[in-house]
N, C-alpha and C positions, 0 to 999 in steps of 0.2 A: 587825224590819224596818220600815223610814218607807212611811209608805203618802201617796203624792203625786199631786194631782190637777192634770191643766193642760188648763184650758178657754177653748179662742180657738175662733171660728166660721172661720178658716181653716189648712187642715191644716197647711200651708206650716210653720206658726209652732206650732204644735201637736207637729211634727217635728223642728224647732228646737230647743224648748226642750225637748223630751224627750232629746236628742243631748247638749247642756248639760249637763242634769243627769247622763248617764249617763257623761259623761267623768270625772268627777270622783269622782261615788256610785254606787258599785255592790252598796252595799246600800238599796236602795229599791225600793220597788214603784210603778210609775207607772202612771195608767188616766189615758186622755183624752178630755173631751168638749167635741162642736160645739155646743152651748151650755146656758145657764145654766138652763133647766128641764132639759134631759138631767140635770145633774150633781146638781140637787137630787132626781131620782128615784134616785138612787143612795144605797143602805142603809150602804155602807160610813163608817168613820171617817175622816177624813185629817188628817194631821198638818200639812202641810202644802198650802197652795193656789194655784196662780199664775192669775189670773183676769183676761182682757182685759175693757174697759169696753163696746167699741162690738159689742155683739151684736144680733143679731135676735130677737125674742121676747120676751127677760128680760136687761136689761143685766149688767154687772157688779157697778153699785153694788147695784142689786135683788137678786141673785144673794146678795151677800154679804149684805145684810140678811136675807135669808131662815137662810143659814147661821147667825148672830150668834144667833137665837136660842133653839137647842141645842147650840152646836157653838165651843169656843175654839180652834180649830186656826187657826195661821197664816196669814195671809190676804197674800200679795204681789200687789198688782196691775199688769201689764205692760202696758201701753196707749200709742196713738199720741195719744190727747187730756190735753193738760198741765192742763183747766178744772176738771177731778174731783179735783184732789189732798185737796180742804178735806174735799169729801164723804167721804174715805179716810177720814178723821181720823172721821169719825160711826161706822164701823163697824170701828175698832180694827186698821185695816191697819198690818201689818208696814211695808211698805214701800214704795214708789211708782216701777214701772221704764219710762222713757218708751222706745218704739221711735224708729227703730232699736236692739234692745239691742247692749250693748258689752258683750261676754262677760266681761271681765275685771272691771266692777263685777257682772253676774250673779252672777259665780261667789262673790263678796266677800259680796254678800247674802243669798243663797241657802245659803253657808256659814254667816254668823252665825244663821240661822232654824233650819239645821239643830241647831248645841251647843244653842239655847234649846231647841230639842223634845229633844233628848236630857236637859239639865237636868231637865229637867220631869217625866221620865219618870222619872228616876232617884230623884226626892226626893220622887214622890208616892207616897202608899202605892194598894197594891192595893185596891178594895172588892170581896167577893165574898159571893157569897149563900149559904147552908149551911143543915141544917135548925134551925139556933137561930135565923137570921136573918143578918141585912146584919153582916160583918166586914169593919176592916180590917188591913192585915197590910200591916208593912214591909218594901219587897220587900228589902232588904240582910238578913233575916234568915232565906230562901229560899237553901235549898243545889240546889234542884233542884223538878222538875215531871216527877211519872209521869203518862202516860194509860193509866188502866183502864177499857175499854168508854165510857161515856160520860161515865166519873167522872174527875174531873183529885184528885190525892194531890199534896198542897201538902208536903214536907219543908221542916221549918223548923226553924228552931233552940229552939222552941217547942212541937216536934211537929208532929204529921202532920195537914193537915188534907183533907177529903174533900167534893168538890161537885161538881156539874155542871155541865160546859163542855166548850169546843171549843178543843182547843188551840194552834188556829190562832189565835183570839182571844186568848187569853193570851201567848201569842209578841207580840201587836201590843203589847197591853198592859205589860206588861215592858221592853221596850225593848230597846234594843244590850248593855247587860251581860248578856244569856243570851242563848245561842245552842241550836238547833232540833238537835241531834245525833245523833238518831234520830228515830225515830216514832215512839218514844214518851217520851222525855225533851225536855227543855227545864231546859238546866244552868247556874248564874249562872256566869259567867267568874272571878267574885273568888274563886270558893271553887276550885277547881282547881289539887290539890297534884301531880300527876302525867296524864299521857296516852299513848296508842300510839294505834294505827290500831284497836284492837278493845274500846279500855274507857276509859275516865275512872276515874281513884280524888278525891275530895274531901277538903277538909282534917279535914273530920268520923269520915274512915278507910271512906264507903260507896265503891260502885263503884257503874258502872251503863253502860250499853252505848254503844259509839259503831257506827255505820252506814259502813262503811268510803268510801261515797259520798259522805261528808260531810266527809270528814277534812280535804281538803284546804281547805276554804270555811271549816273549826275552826281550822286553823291559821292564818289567814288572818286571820279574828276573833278569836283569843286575842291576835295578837301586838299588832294593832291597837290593843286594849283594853289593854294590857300599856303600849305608847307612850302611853297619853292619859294 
């Protein structure tokens, strides 16, 4: 799931853009904040960012500079001041949306930001800690994610491997090719030779449980991924 952040110091537009985005992506997680110290105390990752310039406190550009230097997530800034554009360019902005927005370029950029984050997620490998040390592992070679207690079992075409995580983080990390189908799987979409309402079978011949609560949000996300 994209994990999306939209911080304007008024809600109005905070509301807005949160409506925008939900028109169109309904697979995303949006959190918003009234400004740009709020956002930087936030521990979460974001994939993407839509950040107005003219705030109180800690502007936009400041905001962004602060993100830039842990943090490569998409940076769209939507602002009523056209004088900042150049500054954009210093801290590797996406994009540049002047208000009034026109939903119909929003949605155009806002779409292209989205396949880059998905790109990106798809082609990067996983890094994960174990007790041999720092691993990485291509996520296309992942049939599936068990949670045991507080251990995540990595099936892979490789074998099994066993570390400690939360698999809510793992879900972010993965990206749109696996889907959350229980509580405790996390299944890649590509490997998916069969399904009903009560199991998943894999092309490797495993099975593994589906959550019948979920079925329908599976089918939903299968067919999706199936059209890309």
């Amino acid at each position: 799931m994209l994990q999306i952040a939209v911080c304007d110091d008024e809600k109005r537009m905070r509301d807005y853009l949160e409506a925008l985005i939900q028109l169109e992506y309904t697979g995303c997680q949006i959190k918003k904040f009234a400004s740009g110290s709020q956002l930087l105390l936030e521990e979460n990752h974001f994939d993407i960012l839509l950040l107005d310039i003219a705030m109180e406190e800690l502007n936009g550009i400041e905001t962004a500079k602060t993100i830039r230097k842990n943090s490569d997530a998409i940076i769209i800034f939507v602002t009523a001041l056209k004088e900042y554009v150049f500054e954009a360019f210093d801290v590797e902005a996406f994009h540049y949306i002047l208000k009034p927005v026109d939903e119909g370029k929003f949605n155009e950029i806002f779409g292209r930001a989205v396949k880059e984050v998905k790109a990106s997620k798809k082609t990067e490998p996983l890094m994960i800690k174990t007790d041999l040390g720092y691993q990485y592992i291509s996520k296309e070679t992942i049939f599936f994610a068990e949670n045991q207690a507080r251990k995540i079992i990595l099936h892979t075409l490789h074998g099994n491997i066993a570390y400690y995580a939360k698999m809510s983080d793992l879900e972010v990390a993965l990206g749109s090719q696996f889907f959350r189908c229980h509580r405790g799987y996390l299944v890649n979409l590509d490997e998916i030779r069969l399904y009903d309402m009560n199991k998943i079978q894999l092309k490797n011949g495993e099975e593994i449980y589906m959550a019948k609560r979920k079925y329908h949000a599976f089918v939903t996300a299968y067919m999706n991924f199936l059209r890309r």
